[in-house]
C-alpha positions in Angstrom: 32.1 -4.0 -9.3 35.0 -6.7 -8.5 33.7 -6.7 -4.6 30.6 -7.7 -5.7 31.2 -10.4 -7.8 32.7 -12.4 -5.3 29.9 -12.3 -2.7 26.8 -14.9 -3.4 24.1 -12.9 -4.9 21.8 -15.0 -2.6 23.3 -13.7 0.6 22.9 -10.3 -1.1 19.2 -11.1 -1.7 18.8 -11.4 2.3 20.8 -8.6 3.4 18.6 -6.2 1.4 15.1 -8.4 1.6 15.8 -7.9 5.7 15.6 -4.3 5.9 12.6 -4.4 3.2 10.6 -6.7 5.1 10.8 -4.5 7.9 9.7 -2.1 6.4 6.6 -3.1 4.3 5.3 -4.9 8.4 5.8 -1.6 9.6 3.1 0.2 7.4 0.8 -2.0 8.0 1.6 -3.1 12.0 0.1 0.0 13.3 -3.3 -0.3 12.1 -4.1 -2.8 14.7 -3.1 -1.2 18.0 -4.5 2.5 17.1 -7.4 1.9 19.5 -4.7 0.6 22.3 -2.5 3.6 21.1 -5.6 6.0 21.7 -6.4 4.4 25.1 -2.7 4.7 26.6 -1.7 8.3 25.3 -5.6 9.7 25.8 -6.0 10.4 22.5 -9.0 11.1 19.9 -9.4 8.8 16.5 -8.5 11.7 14.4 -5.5 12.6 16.5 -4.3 9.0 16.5 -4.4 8.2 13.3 -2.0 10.9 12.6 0.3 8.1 14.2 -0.8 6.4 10.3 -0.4 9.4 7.9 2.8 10.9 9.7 5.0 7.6 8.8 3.2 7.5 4.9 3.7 11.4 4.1 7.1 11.1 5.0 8.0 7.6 3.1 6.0 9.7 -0.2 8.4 12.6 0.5 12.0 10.6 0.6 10.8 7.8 -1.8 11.5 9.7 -5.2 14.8 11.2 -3.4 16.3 7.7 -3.1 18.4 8.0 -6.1 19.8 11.7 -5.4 21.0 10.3 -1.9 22.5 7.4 -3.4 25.0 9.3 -5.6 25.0 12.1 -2.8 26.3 9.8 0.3 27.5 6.5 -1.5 24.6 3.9 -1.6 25.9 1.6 0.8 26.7 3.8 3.5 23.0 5.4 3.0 21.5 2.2 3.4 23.4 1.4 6.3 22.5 5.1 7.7 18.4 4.1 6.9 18.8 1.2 8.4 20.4 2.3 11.8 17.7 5.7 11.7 14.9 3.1 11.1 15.9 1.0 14.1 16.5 4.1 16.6 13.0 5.6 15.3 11.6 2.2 16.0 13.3 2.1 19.7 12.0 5.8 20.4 8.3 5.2 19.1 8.2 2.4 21.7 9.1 4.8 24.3 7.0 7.8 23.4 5.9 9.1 26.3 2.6 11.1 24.7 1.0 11.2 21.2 3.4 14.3 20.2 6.6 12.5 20.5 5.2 9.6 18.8 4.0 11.5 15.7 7.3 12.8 15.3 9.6 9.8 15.8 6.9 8.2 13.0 8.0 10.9 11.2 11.8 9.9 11.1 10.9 6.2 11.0 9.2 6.7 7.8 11.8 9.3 6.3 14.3 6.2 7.1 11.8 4.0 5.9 11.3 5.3 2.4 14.4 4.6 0.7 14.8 0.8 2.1 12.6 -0.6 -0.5 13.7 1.0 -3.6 17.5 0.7 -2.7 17.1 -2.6 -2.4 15.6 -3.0 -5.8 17.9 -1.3 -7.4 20.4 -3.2 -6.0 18.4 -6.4 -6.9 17.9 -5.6 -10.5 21.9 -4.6 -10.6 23.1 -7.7 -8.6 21.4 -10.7 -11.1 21.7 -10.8 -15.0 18.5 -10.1 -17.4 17.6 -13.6 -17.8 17.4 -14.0 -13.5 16.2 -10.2 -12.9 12.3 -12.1 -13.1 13.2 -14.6 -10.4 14.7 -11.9 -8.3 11.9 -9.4 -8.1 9.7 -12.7 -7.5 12.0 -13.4 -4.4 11.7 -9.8 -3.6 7.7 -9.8 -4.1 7.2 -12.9 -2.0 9.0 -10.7 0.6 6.8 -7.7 -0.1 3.6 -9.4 0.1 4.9 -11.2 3.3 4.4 -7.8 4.8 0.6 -7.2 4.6 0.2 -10.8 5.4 2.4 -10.7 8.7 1.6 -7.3 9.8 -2.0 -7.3 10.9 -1.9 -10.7 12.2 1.4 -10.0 14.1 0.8 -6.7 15.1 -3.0 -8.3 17.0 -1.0 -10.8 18.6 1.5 -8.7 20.5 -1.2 -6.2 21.3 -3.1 -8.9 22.7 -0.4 -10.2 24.3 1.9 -8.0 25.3 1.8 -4.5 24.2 1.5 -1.9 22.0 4.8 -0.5 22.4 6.6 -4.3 21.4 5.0 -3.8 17.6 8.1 -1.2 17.4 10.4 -2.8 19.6 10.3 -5.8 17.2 12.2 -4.3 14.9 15.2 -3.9 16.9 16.9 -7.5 16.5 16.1 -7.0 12.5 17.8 -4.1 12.5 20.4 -4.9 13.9 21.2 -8.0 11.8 20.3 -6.1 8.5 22.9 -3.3 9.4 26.1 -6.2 10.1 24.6 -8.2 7.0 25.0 -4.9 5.1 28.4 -4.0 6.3 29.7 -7.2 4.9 27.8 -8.1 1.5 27.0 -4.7 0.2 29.2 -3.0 -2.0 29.0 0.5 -4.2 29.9 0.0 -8.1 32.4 1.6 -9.4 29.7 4.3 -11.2 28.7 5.3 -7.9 32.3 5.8 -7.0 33.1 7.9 -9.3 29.8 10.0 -9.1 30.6 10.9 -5.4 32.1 14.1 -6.5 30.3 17.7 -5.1 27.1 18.1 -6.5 25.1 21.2 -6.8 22.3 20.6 -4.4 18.8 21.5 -5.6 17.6 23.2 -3.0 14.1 24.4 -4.4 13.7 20.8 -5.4 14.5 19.7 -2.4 11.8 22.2 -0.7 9.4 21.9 -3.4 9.3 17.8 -3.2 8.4 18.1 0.7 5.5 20.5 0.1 4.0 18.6 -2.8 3.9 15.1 -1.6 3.7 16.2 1.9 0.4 18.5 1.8 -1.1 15.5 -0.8 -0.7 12.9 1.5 -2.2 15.2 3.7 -5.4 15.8 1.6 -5.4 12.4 0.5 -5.5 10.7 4.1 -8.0 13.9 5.8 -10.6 14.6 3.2 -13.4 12.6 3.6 -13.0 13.1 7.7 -13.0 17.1 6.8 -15.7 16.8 3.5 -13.3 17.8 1.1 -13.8 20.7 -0.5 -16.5 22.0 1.8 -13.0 22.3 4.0 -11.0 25.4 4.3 -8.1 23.1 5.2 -8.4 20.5 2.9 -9.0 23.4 0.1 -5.7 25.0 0.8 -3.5 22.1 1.1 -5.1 21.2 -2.5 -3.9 25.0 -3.4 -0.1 24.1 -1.9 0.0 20.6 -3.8 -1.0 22.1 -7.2 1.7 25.0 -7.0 4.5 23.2 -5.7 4.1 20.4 -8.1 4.0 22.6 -11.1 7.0 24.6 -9.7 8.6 21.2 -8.6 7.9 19.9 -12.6 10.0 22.9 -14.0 12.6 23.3 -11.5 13.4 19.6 -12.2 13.8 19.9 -15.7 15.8 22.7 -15.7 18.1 21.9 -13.3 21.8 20.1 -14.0 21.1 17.8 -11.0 17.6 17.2 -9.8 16.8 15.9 -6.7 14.1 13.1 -9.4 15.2 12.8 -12.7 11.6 13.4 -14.7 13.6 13.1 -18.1 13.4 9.6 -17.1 9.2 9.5 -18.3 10.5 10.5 -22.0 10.6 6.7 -22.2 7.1 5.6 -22.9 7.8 1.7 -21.3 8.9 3.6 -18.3 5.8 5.3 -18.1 3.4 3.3 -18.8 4.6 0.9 -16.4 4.5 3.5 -13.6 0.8 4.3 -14.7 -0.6 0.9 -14.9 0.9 0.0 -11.5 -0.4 3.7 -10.0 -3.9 2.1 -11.1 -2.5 -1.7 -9.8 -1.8 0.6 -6.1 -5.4 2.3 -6.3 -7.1 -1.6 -6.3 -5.1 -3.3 -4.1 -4.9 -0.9 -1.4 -8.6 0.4 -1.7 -9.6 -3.5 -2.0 -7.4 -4.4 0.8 -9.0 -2.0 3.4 -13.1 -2.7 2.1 -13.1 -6.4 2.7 -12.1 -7.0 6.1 -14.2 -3.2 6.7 -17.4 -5.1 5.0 -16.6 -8.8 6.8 -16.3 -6.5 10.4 -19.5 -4.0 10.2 -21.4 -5.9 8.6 -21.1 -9.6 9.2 -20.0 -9.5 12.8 -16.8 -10.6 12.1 -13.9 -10.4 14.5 -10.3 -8.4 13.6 -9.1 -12.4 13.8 -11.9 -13.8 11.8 -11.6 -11.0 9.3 -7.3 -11.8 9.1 -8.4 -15.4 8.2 -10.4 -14.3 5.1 -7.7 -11.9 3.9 -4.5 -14.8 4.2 -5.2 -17.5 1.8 -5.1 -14.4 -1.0 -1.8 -13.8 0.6 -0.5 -17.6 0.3 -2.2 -17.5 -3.2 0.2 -14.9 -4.2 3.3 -16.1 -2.3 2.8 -19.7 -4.2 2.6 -17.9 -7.4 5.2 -15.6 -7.5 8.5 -17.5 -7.5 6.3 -19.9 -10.1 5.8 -16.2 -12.3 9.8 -15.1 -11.5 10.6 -18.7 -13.5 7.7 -18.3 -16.4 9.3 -14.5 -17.0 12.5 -16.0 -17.6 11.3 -17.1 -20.9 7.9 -15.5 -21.6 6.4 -12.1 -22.6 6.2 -10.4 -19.0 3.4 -8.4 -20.6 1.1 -11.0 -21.5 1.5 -12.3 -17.8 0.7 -9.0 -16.7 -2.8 -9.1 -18.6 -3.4 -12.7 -17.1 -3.0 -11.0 -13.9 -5.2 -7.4 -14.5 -7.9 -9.9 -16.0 -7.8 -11.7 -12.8 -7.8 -8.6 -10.4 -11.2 -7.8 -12.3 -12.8 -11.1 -12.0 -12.0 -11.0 -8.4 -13.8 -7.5 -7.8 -16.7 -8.7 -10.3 -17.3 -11.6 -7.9 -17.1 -9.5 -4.5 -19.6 -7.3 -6.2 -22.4 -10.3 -6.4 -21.4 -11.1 -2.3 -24.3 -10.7 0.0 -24.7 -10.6 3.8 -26.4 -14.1 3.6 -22.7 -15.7 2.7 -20.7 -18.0 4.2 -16.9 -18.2 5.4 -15.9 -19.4 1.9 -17.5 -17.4 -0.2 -15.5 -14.7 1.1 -12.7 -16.4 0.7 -12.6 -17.8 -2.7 -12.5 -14.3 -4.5 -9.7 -13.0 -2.1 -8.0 -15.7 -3.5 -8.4 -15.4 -7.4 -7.3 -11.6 -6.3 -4.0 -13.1 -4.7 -3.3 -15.2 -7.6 -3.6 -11.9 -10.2 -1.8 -9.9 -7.7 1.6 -12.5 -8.0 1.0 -12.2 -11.9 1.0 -8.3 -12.0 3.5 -7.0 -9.4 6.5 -9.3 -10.6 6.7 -8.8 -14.6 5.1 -5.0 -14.4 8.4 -4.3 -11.9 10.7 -6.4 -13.9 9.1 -4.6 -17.5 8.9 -1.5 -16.4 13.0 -1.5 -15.1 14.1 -2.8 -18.1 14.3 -0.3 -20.1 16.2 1.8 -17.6 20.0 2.5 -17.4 21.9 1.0 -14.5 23.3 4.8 -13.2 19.4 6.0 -13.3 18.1 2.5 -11.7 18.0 4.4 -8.2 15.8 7.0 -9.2 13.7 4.6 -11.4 12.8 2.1 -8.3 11.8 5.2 -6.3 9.3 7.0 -8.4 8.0 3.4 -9.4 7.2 2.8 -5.5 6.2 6.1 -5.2 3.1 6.1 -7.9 2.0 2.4 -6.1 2.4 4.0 -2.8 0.3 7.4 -4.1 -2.1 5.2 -5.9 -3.0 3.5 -2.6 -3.6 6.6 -1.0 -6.5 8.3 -3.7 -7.6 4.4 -3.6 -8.5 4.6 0.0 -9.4 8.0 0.1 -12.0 7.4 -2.9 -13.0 3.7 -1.4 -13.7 5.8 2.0 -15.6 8.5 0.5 -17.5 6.5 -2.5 -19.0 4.6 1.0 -20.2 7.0 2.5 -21.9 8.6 -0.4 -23.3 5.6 -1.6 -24.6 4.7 1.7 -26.5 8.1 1.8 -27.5 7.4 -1.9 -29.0 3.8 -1.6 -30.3 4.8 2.3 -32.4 7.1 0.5 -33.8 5.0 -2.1 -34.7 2.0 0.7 -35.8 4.4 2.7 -38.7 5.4 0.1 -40.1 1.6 0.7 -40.9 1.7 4.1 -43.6 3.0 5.5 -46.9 1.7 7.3 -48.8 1.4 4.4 -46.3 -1.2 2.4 -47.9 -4.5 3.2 -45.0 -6.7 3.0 -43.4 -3.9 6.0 -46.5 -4.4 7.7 -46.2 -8.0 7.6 -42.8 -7.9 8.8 -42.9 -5.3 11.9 -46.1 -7.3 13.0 -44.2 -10.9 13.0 -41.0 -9.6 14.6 -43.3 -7.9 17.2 -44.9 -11.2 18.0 -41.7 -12.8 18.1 -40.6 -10.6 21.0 -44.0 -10.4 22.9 -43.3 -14.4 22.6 -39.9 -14.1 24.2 -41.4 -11.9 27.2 -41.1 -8.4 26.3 -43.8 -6.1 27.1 -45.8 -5.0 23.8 -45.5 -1.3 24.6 -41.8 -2.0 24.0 -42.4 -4.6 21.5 -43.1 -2.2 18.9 -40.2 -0.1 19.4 -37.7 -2.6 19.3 -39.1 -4.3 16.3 -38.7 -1.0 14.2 -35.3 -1.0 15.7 -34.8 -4.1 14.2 -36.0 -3.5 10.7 -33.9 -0.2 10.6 -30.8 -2.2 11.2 -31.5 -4.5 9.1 -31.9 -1.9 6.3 -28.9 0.1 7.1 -27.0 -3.4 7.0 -28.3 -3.9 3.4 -27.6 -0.4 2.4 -24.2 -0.8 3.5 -23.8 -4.2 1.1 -25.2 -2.4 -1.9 -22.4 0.5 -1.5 -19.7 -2.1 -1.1 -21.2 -4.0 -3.9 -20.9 -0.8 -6.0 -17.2 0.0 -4.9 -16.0 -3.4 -5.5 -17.2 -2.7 -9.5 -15.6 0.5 -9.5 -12.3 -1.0 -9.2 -13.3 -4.2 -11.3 -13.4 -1.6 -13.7 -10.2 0.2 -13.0 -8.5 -3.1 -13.6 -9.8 -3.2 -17.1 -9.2 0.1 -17.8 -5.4 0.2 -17.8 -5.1 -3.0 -20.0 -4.5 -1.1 -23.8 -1.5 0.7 -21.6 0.4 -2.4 -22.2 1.1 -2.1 -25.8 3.2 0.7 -24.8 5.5 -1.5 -22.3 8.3 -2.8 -24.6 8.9 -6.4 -24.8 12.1 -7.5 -22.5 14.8 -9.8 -24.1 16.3 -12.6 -22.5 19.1 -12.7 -24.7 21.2 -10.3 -22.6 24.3 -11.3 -20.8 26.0 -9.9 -17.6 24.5 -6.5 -15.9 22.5 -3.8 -17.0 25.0 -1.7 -18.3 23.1 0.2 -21.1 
């Protein structure tokens, strides 16, 4: 590794945080302009937001193969060929010209997409010594979380201000910079030299990986809109997932040179870290999309409005985690990490007491605490979790650790999306039970809300009518609250759940010198 040691591991920080960044804004960007999207290519909402799941099943499907390419093509020049693939994609999903072409330059945007993130970790993780590798995934988490933060916000202004097409355009000038950035400060260790010899390619892996993640994200992201099983389609993509992940299991393990090294969950630290943060993905993503969904159908609250109660969590977190990277260089990373789980509980326990009578800050203060236990999870659970792993294998480590968040996010949606709208039937039905025209307190009600609009000039033939209209909105609007209320415990719980998992994560030293040459 002579090249490397002369270049400033800072400036290597920022050639790989660039593409990163990029990246993580780009999964969340889109969400914004779908209705814009579905207005200028004249398509339906479950057509558009194919525009969504294209980009994620094909991040899930490369993600795990990140290692395998590395040693295949030479990590640098396959992040340089991500990079330049990434910022094309981005070019050509500007200039889609119909919803087709857009889907499938998505497509090859996220396939590009997918290996950014865990290349760069590796690289991270490789580039600073044990006793700095907390600091550096803290750096790298303040640039992850700057995503999510960014996206939404920036994505409504330039759809509001210019248009749709410039959320992908954006990316050119980062591109751009990332690639000459990378052309200068990256450079391959000598290991990944010398592994750039033919390797058998494992071609039933290969196919195998693309069916399984493919067809879930597919089940995942289309099963409540199709009623799960009830759903011919939904029933046979579960039948494709199941077979080609049992196949994918054993052709893995059998052959010399997998496409994802599974040996690698023989270590119990290695998997227990890439279960507690599949569980960590499940609550942040699920909790991410219900708040500004609750804040928006039920309190009126504009996309803008709902952006503001979602940031200060996000500048919670960004505070904290450079604070976290520091504490981890001489603390137990897993006692930080139970701070932090303990935290993501007490946040969902308090959204599950919010009611539609709250104000502003009452809806910000929890989003908050969740921010703060967010910083103290994601940094020393990645940092914990990588340890343990061999520098040659850290490749294949970062992308099956990003793969279970990213997975995790997906049944976490899915399930938030589905546990509504069953709960909503559920609690509708139990309201429902107190209202008819024999309940006095009802009575009382329709009557005074009746008077209130005969007051205001409307004719009491339509008097009536509205005033029922009235009452059933406002039940529907409490029924709604009382099925967030319930989700919002369910993954309080999840939280809590996954805490005895941490006596399996093995302590980290900070003793060690130099690299992570185990």
């Amino acid at each position: 590794m002579s090249d490397e040691k002369t270049i400033n591991k800072w400036l290597i920080t920022v050639t790989v945080m660039l593409p990163a960044i990029m990246e993580i804004i780009d999964t969340s960007v889109a969400n914004v302009a779908l209705p814009h999207m579905q207005g200028a290519l004249n398509a339906g909402t479950d057509e558009v937001t194919w525009v969504l799941t294209s980009y994620l099943v094909a991040n899930a499907v490369v993600l795990p193969m990140t290692g395998w390419l590395s040693r295949v093509f030479g990590r640098k020049r396959f992040l340089m060929t991500c990079i330049v693939l990434f910022t094309l994609a981005s070019l050509m999903c500007g200039a889609a010209p119909n919803l087709a072409s857009l889907i499938l330059f998505r497509v090859l945007q996220g396939a590009a997409g997918g290996a950014l993130i865990p290349i760069s970790q590796a690289i991270l993780m490789e580039t600073f010594p044990p006793n700095q590798r907390g600091m550096a995934m803290a750096i790298f988490g303040v640039g992850a979380m700057f995503g999510p933060i960014v996206g939404p916000a920036l994505g409504g202004w330039i759809t509001d201000n210019m248009n749709w097409r410039w959320i992908f355009y954006i990316n050119l000038p980062i591109g751009i910079v990332a690639m000459i950035m990378c052309a200068f400060f990256i450079f391959d260790p000598d290991y990944l030299r010398r592994k750039a010899e033919a390797i058998k390619i494992d071609y039933w892996g290969l196919f195998l990986l693309v069916s399984s993640m493919g067809s879930l994200q597919i089940v995942l992201d289309k099963g409540q809109q199709e009623d799960w099983f009830n759903s011919a389609f939904i029933i046979t993509f579960s039948i494709i997932t199941i077979v080609s992940l049992t196949a994918l299991i054993w052709v893995e393990l059998t052959h010399e040179h997998p496409i994802i090294n599974l040996r690698l969950f023989k270590n119990v630290s290695f998997s227990a870290g890439n279960l507690i943060m599949f569980v960590v993905g499940f609550a942040l993503y699920s909790s991410i999309m219900l708040i500004p969904l609750f804040l928006q159908t039920l309190m009126g609250y504009s996309a803008t409005d709902a952006g503001m109660v979602m940031a200060p969590g996000g500048i919670a977190t960004l505070i904290t985690m450079p604070l976290v990277g520091a504490a981890l260089a001489k603390r137990d990373g897993r006692k930080i990490v139970f701070i932090g789980l303990l935290l993501g509980a007490t946040s969902m326990f308090i959204m599950q007491g919010l009611n539609l009578q709250g104000a502003f800050w009452d809806y910000t203060w929890p989003r908050i605490v969740l921010g703060f236990g967010l910083a103290m999870i994601f940094v020393p659970l990645t940092t914990v979790t990588l340890a343990t792993i061999s520098r040659t294998e850290m490749g294949n480590a970062t992308g099956m650790f990003n793969l279970l968040r990213n997975i995790g996010g997906s049944v976490g949606i899915a399930m938030a999306a589905t546990l509504l709208a069953r709960y909503q039937q559920f609690y509708q039905t139990s309201l429902v039970a107190n209202i008819n025209p024999y309940n006095p307190i009802w009575q009382t009600r329709v009557e005074s809300l009746k008077q209130a609009l005969i007051a205001k000039g409307i004719p009491a033939s339509q008097a009536g009518t509205t005033a029922l209209g009235m009452m059933y909105g406002a039940v529907h609007r409490q029924v709604g609250a009382l099925a967030f209320n319930r989700i919002f415990f369910v993954i309080g719980l999840a939280f809590l759940i996954i805490i005895p998992l941490l006596f399996l994560l093995k302590r980290t030293s900070h003793s060690e010198g130099g690299g992570m040459g185990h």
